[in-house]
C-alpha positions as CSV (number, residue, x, y, z in Angstrom):
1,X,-42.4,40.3,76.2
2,X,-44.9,37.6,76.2
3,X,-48.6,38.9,78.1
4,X,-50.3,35.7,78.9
5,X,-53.6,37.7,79.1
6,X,-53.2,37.9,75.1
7,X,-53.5,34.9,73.3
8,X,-52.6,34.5,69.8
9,X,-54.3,31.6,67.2
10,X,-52.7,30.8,64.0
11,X,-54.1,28.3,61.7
12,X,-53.2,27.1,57.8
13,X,-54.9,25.4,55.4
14,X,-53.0,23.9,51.9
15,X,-54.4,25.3,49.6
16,X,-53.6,22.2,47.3
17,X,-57.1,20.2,47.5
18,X,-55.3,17.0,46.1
19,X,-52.9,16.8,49.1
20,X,-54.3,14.4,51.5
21,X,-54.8,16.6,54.4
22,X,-56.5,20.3,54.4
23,X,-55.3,21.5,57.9
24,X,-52.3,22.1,58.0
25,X,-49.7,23.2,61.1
26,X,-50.9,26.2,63.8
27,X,-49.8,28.2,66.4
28,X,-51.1,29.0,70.0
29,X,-48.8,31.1,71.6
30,X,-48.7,34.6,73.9
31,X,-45.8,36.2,72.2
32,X,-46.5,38.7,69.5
33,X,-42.9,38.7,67.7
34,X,-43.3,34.7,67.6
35,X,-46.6,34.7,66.0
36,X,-45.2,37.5,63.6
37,X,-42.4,35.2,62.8
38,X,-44.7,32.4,62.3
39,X,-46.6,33.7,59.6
40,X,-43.5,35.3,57.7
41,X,-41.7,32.0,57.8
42,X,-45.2,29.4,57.0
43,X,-47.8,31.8,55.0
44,X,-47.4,30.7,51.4
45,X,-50.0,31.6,49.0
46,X,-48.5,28.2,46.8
47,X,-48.6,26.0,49.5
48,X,-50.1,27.4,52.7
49,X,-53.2,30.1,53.9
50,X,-52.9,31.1,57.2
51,X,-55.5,32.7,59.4
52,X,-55.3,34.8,62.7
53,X,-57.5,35.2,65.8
54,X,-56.4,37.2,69.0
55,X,-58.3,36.8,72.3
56,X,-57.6,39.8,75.2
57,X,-59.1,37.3,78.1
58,X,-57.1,34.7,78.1
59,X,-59.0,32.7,75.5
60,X,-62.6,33.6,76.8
61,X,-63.5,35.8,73.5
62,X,-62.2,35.5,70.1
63,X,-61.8,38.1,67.2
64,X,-60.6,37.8,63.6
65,X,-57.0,38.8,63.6
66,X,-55.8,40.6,60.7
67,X,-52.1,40.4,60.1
68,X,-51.2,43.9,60.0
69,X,-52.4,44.1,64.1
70,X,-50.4,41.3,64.2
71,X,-47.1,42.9,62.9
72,X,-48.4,46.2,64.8
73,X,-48.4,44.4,68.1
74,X,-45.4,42.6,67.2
75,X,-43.6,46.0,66.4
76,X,-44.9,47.7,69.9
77,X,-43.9,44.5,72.1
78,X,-40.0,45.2,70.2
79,X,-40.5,49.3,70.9
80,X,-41.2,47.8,75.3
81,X,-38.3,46.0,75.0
82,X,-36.1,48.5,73.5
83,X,-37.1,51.0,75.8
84,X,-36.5,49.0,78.8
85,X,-32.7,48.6,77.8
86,X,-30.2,46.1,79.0
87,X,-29.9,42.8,77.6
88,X,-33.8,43.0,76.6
89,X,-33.1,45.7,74.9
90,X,-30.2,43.5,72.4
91,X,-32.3,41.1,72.5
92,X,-34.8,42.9,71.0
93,X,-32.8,44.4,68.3
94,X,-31.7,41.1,67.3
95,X,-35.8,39.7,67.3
96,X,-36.4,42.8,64.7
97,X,-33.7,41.9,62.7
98,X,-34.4,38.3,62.6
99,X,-37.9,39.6,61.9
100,X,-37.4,41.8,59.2
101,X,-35.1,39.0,57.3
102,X,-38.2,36.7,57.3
103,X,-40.3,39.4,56.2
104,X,-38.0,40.0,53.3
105,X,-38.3,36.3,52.4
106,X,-41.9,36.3,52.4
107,X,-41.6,39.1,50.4
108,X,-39.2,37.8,48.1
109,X,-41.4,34.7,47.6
110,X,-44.2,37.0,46.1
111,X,-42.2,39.0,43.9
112,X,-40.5,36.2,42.2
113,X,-43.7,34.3,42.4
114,X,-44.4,31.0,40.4
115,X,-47.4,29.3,40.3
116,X,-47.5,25.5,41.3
117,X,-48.2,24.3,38.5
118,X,-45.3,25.3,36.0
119,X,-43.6,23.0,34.0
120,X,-40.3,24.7,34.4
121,X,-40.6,26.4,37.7
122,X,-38.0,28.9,37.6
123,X,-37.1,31.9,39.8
124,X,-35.7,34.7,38.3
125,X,-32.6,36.1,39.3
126,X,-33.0,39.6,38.8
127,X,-36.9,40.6,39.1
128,X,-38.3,43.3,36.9
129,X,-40.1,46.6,37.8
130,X,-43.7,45.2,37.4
131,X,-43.0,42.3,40.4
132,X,-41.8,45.1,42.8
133,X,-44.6,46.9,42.3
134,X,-46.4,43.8,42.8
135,X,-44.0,42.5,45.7
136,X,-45.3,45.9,47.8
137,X,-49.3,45.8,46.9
138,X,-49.5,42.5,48.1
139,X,-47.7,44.2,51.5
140,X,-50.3,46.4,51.4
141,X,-53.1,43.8,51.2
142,X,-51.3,41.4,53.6
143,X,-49.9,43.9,56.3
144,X,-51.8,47.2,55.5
145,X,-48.2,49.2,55.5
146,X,-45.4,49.9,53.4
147,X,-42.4,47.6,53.8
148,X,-40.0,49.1,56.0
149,X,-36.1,50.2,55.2
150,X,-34.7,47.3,57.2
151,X,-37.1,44.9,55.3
152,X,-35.8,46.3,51.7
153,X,-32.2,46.2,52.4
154,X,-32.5,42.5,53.3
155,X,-34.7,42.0,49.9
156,X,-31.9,44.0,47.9
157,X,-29.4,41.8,49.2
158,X,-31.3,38.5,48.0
159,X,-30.4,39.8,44.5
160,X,-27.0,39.9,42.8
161,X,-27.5,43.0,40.8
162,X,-31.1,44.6,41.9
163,X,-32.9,46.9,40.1
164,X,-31.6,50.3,41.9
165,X,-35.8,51.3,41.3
166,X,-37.1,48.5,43.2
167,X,-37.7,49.3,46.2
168,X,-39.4,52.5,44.9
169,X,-41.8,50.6,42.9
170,X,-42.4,48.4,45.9
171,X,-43.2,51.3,47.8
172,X,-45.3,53.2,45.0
173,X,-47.0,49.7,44.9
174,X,-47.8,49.8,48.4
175,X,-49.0,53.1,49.3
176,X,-51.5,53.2,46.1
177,X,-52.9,50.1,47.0
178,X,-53.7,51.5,50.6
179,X,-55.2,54.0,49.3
180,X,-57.3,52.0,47.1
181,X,-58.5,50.0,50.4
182,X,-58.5,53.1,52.6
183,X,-61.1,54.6,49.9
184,X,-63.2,50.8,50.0
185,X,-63.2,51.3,54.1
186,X,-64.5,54.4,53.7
187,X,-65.8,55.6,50.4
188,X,-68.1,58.5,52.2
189,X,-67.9,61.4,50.8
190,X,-65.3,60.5,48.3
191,X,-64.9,61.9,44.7
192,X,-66.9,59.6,41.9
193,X,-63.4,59.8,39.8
194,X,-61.4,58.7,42.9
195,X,-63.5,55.8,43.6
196,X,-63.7,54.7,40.0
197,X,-59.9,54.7,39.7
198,X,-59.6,52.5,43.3
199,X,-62.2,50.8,41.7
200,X,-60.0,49.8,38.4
201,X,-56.7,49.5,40.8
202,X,-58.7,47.0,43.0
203,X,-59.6,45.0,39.4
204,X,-56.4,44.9,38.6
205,X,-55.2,43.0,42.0
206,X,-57.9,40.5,41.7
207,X,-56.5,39.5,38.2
208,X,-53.4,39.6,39.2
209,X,-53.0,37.9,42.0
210,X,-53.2,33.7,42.6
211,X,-56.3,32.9,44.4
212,X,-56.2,32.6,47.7
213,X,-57.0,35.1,50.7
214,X,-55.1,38.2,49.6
215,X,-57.1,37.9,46.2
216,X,-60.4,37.8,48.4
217,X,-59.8,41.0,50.2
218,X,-59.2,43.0,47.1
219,X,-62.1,41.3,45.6
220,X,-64.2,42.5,49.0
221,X,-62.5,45.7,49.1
222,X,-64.0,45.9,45.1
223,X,-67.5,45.2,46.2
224,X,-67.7,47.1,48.9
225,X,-67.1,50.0,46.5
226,X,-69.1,49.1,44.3
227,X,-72.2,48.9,47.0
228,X,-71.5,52.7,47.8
229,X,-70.7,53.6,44.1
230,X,-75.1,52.5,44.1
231,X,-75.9,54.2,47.0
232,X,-74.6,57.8,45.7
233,X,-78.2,57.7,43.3
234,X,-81.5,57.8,44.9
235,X,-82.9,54.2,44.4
236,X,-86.8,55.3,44.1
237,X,-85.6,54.5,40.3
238,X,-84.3,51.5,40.6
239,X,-86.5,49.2,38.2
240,X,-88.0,46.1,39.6
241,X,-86.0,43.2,38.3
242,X,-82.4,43.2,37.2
243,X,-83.0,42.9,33.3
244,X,-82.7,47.1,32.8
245,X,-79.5,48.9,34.2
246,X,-79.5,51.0,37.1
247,X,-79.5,54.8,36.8
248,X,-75.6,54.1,38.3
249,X,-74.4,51.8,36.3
250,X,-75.6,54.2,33.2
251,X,-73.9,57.1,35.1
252,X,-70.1,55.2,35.2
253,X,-70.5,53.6,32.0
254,X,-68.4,55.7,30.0
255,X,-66.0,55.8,33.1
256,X,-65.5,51.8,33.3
257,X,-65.2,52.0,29.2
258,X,-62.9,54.7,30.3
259,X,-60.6,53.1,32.3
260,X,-60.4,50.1,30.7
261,X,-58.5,51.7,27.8
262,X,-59.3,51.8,24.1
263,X,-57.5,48.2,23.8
264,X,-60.6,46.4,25.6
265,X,-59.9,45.1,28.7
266,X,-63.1,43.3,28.2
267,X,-63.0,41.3,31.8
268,X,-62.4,45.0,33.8
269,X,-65.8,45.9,32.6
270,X,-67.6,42.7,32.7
271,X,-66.1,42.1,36.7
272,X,-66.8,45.6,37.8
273,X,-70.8,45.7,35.8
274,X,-70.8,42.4,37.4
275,X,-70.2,43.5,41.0
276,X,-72.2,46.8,40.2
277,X,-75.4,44.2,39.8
278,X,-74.8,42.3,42.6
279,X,-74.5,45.3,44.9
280,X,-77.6,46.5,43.0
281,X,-79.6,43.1,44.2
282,X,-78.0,43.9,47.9
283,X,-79.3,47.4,48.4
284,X,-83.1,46.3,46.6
285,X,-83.6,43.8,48.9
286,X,-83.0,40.8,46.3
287,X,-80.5,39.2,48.5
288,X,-78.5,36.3,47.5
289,X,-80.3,32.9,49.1
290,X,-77.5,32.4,51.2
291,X,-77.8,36.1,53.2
292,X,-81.4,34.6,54.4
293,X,-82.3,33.0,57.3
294,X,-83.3,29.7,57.2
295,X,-86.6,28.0,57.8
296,X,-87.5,28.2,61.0
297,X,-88.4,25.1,63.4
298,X,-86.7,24.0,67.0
299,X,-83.5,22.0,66.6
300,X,-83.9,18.2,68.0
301,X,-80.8,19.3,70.1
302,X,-80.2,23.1,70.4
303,X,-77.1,24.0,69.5
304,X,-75.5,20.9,68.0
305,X,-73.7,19.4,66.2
306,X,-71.1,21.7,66.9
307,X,-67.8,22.1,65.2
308,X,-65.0,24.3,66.6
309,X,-63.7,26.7,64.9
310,X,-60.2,25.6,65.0
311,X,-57.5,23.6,67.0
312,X,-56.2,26.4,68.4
313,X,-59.4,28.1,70.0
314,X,-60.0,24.5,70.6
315,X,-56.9,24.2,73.0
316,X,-57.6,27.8,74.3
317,X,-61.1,26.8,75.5
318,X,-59.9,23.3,76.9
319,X,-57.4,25.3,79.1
320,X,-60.7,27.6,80.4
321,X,-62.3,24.5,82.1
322,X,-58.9,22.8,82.9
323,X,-56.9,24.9,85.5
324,X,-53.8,22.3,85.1
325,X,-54.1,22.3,80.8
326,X,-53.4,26.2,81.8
327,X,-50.2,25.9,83.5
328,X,-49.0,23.3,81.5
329,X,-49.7,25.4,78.2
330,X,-48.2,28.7,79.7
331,X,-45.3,26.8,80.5
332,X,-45.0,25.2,76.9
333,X,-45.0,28.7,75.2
334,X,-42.7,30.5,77.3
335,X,-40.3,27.5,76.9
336,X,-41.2,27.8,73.1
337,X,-40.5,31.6,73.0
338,X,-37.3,31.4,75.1
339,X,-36.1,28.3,72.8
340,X,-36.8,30.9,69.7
341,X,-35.1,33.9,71.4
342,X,-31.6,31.7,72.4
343,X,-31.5,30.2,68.9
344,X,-32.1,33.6,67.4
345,X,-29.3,35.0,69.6
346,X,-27.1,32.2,68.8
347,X,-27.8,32.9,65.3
348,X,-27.0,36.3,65.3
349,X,-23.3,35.8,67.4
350,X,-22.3,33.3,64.9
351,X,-21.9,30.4,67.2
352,X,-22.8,26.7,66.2
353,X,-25.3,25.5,68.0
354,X,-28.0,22.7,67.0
355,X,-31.5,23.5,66.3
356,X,-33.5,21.8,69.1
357,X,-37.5,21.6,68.4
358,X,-38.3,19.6,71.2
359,X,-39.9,23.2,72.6
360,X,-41.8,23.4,69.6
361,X,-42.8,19.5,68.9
362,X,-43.6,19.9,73.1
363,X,-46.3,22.2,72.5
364,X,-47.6,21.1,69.3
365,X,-48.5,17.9,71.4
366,X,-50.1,19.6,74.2
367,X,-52.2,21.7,72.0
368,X,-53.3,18.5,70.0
369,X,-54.4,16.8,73.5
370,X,-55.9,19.7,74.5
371,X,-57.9,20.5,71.2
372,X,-59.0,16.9,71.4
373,X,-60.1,16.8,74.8
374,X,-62.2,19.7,74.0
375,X,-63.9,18.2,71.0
376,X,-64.5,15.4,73.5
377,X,-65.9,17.1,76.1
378,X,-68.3,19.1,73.5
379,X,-69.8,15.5,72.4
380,X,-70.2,14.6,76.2
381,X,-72.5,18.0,76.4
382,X,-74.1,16.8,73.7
383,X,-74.7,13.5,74.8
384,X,-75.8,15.2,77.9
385,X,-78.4,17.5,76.3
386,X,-79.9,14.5,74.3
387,X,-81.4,13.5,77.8
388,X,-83.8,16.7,78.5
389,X,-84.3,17.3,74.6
390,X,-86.1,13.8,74.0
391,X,-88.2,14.8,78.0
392,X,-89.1,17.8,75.7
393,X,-90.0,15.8,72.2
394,X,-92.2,13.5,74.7
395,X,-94.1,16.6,76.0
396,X,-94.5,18.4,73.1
397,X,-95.6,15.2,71.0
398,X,-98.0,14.8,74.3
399,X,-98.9,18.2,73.7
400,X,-99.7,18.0,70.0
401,X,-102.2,14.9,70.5
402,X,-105.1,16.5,69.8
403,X,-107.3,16.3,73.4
404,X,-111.0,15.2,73.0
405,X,-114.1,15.5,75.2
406,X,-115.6,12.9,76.9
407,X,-114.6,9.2,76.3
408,X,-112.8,8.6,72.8
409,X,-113.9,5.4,70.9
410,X,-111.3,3.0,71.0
411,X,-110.6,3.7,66.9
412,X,-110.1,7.5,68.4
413,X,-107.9,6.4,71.0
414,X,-105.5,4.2,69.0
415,X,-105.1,7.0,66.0
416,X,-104.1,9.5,68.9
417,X,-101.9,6.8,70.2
418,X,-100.2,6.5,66.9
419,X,-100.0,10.2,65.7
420,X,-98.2,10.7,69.8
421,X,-95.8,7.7,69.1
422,X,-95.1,8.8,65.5
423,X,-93.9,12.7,66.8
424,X,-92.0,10.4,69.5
425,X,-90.4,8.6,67.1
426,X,-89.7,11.5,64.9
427,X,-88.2,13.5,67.4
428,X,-86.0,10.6,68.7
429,X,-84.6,9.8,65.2
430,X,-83.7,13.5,64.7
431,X,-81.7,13.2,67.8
432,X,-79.8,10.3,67.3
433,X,-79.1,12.0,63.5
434,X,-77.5,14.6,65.7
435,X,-75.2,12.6,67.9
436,X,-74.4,10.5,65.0
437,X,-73.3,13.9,63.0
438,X,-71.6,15.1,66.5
439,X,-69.7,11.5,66.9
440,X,-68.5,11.6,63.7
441,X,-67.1,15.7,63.8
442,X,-65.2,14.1,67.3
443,X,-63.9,11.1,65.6
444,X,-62.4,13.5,62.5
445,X,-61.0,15.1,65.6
446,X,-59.8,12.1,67.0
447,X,-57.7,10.7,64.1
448,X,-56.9,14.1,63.0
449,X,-55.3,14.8,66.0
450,X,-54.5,11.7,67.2
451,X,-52.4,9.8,64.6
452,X,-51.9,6.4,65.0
453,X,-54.6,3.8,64.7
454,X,-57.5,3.7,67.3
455,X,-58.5,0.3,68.1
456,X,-60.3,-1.7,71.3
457,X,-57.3,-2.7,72.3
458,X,-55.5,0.5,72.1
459,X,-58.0,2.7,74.1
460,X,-55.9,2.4,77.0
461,X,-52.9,3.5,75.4
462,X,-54.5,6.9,74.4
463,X,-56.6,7.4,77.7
464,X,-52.8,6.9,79.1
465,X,-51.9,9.8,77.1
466,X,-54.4,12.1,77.4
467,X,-54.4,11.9,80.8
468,X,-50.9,11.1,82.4
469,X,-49.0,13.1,80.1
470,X,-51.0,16.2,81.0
471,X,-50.3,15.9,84.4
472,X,-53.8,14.6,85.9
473,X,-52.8,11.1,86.8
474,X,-52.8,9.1,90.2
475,X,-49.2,10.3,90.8
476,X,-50.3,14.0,90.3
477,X,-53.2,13.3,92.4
478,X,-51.0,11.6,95.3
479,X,-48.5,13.8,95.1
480,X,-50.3,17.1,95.0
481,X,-52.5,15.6,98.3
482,X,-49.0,15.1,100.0
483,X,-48.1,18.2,99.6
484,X,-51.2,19.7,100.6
485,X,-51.4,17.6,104.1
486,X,-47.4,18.4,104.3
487,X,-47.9,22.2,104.4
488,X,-51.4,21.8,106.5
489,X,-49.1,19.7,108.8
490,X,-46.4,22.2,108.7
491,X,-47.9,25.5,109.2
492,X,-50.2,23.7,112.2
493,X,-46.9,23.2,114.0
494,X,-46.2,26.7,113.5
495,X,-49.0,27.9,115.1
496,X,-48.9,25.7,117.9
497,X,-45.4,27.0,119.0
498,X,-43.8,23.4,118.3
499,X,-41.4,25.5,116.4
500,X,-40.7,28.2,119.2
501,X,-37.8,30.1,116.9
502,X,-40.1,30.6,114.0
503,X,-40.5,34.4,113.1
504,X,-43.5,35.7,112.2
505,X,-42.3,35.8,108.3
506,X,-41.8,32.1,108.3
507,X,-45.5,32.1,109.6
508,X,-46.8,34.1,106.4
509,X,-44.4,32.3,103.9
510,X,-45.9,28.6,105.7
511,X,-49.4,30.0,105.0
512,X,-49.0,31.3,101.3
513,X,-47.9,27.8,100.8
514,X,-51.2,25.8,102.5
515,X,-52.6,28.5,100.3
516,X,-51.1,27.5,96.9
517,X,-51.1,23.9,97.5
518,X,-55.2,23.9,98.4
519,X,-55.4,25.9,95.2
520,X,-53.2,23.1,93.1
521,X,-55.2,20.6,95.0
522,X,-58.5,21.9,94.2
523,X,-57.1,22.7,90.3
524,X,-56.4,19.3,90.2
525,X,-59.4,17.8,91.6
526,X,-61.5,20.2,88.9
527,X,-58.8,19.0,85.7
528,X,-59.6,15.1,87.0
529,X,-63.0,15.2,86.4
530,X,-63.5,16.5,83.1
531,X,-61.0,15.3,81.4
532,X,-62.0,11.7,82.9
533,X,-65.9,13.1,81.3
534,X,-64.4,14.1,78.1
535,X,-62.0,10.5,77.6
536,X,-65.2,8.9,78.5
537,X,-66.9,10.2,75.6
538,X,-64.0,9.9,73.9
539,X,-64.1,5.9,74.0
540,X,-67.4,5.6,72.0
541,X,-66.3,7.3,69.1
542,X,-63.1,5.5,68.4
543,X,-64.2,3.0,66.6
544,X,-66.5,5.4,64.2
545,X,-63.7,5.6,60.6
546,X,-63.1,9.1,60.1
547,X,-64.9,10.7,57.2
548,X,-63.6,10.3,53.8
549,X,-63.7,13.5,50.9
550,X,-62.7,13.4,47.2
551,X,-60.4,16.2,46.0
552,X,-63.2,17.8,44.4
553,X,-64.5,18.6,48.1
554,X,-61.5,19.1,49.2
555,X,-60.8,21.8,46.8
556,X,-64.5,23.3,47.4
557,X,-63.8,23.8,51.1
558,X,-59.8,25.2,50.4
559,X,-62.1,28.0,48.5
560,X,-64.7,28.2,50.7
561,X,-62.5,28.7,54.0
562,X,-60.3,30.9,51.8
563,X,-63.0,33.1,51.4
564,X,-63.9,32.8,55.3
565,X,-60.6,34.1,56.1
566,X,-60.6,37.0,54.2
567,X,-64.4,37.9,55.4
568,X,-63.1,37.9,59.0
569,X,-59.9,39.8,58.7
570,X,-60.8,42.7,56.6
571,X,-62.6,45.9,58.5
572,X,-64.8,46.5,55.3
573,X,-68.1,45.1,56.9
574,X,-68.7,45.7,60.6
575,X,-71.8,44.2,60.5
576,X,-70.2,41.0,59.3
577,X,-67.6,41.2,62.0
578,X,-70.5,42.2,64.6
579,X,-72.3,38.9,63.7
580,X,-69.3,36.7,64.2
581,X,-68.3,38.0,67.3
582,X,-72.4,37.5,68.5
583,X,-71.8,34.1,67.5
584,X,-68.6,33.5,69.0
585,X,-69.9,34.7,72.5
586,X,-72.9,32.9,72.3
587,X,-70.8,29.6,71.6
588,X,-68.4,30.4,74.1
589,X,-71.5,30.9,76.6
590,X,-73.1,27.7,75.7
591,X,-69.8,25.3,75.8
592,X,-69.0,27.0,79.5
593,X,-66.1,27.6,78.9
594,X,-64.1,30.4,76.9
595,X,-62.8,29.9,73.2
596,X,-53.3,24.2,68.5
597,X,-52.1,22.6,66.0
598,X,-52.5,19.0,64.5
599,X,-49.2,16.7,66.2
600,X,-48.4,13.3,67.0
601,X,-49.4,12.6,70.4
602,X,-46.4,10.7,72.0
């Protein structure tokens, strides 16, 4: 099933900022069902947020993933394998319901939610009518679908005496919260009532659910309603400032008042006047400071420092400029994905068999090398950049001197002399600030990734790693020449009728292999020599101590890529999604090389 054209990169985050590490595991893989599988059994609002990016190149290009593409694609590599019959074909059918008993426990997880933080946690046995409605909106938010039979029966059977109208709320659940989001996608031409009530069903999700990622995308799905609910009345009279109500927010008023109920529900009608004001500051032109663009001026070194965006695309673009990464991580994953498939077969028969993870632990570690290698061979580019960017600081300070006629006094000549030196200086400053900021991002990266102690003494234990390990060192080398001059060797016999009973066949086949071994040659040669660039780099960082953040940061950046997550895996803003892919292109350009999970490296 797997298509190694398609790559898919799962990454968490704990969304506990008093834990001692933010990134938690990840996935790189090319198999649809096992990245499916992955989220089911890891995405837990209470302990983990996990985030998806696909790539159709191989890793070249990256796009946000959302997770219902994810279970689509996953559901259409199943339907393939179905179709073709056989033993795929029961193989399949025991994937899907393998599948569909993790999604029920994900499921099950959400509707007998408790938060963290409870004194007593408790689960209840018997969920009431309320959770299963909530059990299928977040579905809905997560998966943009309604939970399938085979997913229900298995959540029925978690329970010793179900509500028989469960799985009806869960569905009812489901299907009005996609239509509350398919309104927010696309609110054009929509009834004012209709939107007001996705409106207030959209309110309700965001105080219902813990924070976290599904609670952003109903809170974007909320604002990008309430930017269109502004843009149904000319704004020719929209006052200046923000101190008298819009014509709009006079208009739905009595609706919000409405819909909150006579009770109050002060906090509907505060959030959704709140979000009516801010999408009144959008579409004025009183945009929040951060949708500006910053002050202007010429980096010291365009383009750095650069972070990655994660381990995963980290690995994938490692594997762009390292033919031999690239067999060795295709290998990994289909060994991964046929370790998953026997287990799950094994499983399924009954038969006891003992979980091996050395598949799994295997490519954990070759993602981690490769991620860091990566970050490595970004702060070698950036070293390597420095070098032209302080030719340019020398020119333009040169430049800047202000040029005199005639003969300048010698006062004249020593305040040009100082003004040229002081730009020098300047600039060189601001580019050793950036390879200090770029040093330090690659030593996070390096004891991140990398976790035992980095000292002098141990350098040659991890350039030993990161080299050997992945198959570049002198043995590869020898061997793979060997082969080469072997086959050369070989096929010249051939063709020089040493071998008079040779057919014509045996001719081609000795060719084909000159061919491949000049290929795995010249592969190898390539993989040498920046991975040797990238360890070099590598060495002058590993004595840097990695940065250190309080939980209060922590928790600000647990929100902030929270947030991030949800921007880039909802469809309500194109233009968002247009600007990240612009930037991911234009990063992928610059590194060279097209766009993995923290693990020991053994």
């Amino acid at each position: 099933m797997p298509d190694t054209d398609r790559l898919y990169a799962l990454s968490s985050t704990y969304t506990n900022p008093w834990w001692s590490n933010d990134t938690g595991p990840g996935l790189l893989i090319h198999d649809a069902v096992l990245a499916m599988r992955w989220y089911l059994s890891n995405e837990r609002e209470e302990r983990l947020a996990v985030t998806g990016h696909v790539s159709d190149d191989g890793g070249a290009t990256w796009r946000p993933l959302h997770t219902g593409e994810l279970l689509a694609d996953a559901e259409q590599a199943l339907q393939h394998a179905e179709q073709a019959g056989g033993a795929a074909s029961r193989t399949a059918a025991l994937l899907r319901e393998a599948m569909a008993a993790e999604a029920a426990s994900w499921l099950d997880g959400r509707i007998r939610y408790v938060q963290p933080d409870d004194p007593a946690p408790h689960r209840p046995p018997r969920p009431d009518l309320p959770a299963w409605e909530r059990g299928g909106q977040i579905w809905a938010l997560a998966l943009s679908s309604v939970p399938p039979d085979a997913v229900l029966a298995h959540l029925a059977a978690r329970y010793a005496s179900p509500q028989p109208d469960g799985p009806e709320y869960l569905r009812t659940g489901a299907q009005h919260t996609l239509s509350a989001l398919a309104l927010a996608n696309d609110p054009t031409g929509a009834d004012v009532r209709d939107l007001l009530g996705a409106l207030d069903h959209l309110n309700e999700l965001t105080f219902g659910f813990e924070v976290g990622q599904l609670r952003t995308l109903a809170e974007d799905a909320q604002r990008n309603l309430a930017d269109h609910l502004v843009s149904r009345l000319p704004l020719d009279a929209a006052p200046t400032g923000l101190t008298t109500e819009h014509p709009v927010q006079q208009v739905t008023r009595a609706d919000i008042d409405r819909l909150a109920g006579p009770e109050g529900m002060e906090g509907l009608r505060v959030g959704a006047r709140d979000a009516l004001t801010e999408a009144l500051a959008r579409a004025t032109g009183q945009a929040a400071a951060e949708d500006t663009v910053g002050s202007g001026g010429r980096a010291a070194i365009p383009g750095y420092p650069r972070h990655l965006p994660s381990e995963q695309q980290a690995a994938a673009r490692w594997r762009a400029i390292s033919p031999v990464a690239r067999r060795a991580a295709e290998q990994a994953m289909s060994q991964l994905v046929e370790a998953v498939t026997t287990l799950t077969e094994a499983t399924a028969s009954g038969a006891a068999v003992q979980r091996d993870d050395s598949a799994r632990i295997g490519l954990e570690q070759l993602n981690a090398r490769h991620a860091l290698l990566m970050h490595a061979m970004v702060l070698a580019d950036a070293e390597a950049a420095a070098v032209p960017a302080a030719h340019e600081a020398v020119v333009a300070a040169a430049q800047a001197t202000a040029a005199r006629a005639g003969s300048p006094t010698e006062g004249e000549a020593m305040t040009e002399e100082a003004g040229f030196m002081a730009r020098v200086n300047t600039a060189q400053d601001r580019i050793a600030e950036i390879l200090t900021k770029q040093q330090q991002v690659t030593s996070d990266a390096l004891h991140r990734l990398f976790m035992y102690p980095i000292s002098s003494s141990e350098l040659h234990l991890m350039r030993t790693q990161l080299i050997d390990d992945s198959g570049l060192g002198l043995d590869a080398y020898n061997q793979a020449y060997r082969t080469l001059s072997e086959a050369s060797s070989y096929l010249q016999q051939l063709e020089d009728g040493y071998h008079p009973e040779a057919t014509p066949g045996q001719v081609a086949e000795a060719r084909t292999r000159v061919r491949q071994a000049e290929a795995e040659f010249t592969d190898l040669q390539l993989s040498r020599t920046v991975t040797l660039r990238a360890v070099t780099a590598l060495d002058g960082v590993a004595g840097i101590a990695p940065s250190s953040k309080s939980a209060a940061a922590r928790a600000a950046e647990i929100v902030a890529q929270s947030r991030e997550r949800a921007l880039q895996g909802t469809p309500l803003d194109a233009s968002r999604h247009s600007r990240a892919s612009t930037d991911q292109a234009r990063q992928a350009a610059h590194l060279q090389s097209p766009p993995s999970a923290p693990g020991h490296l053994r």
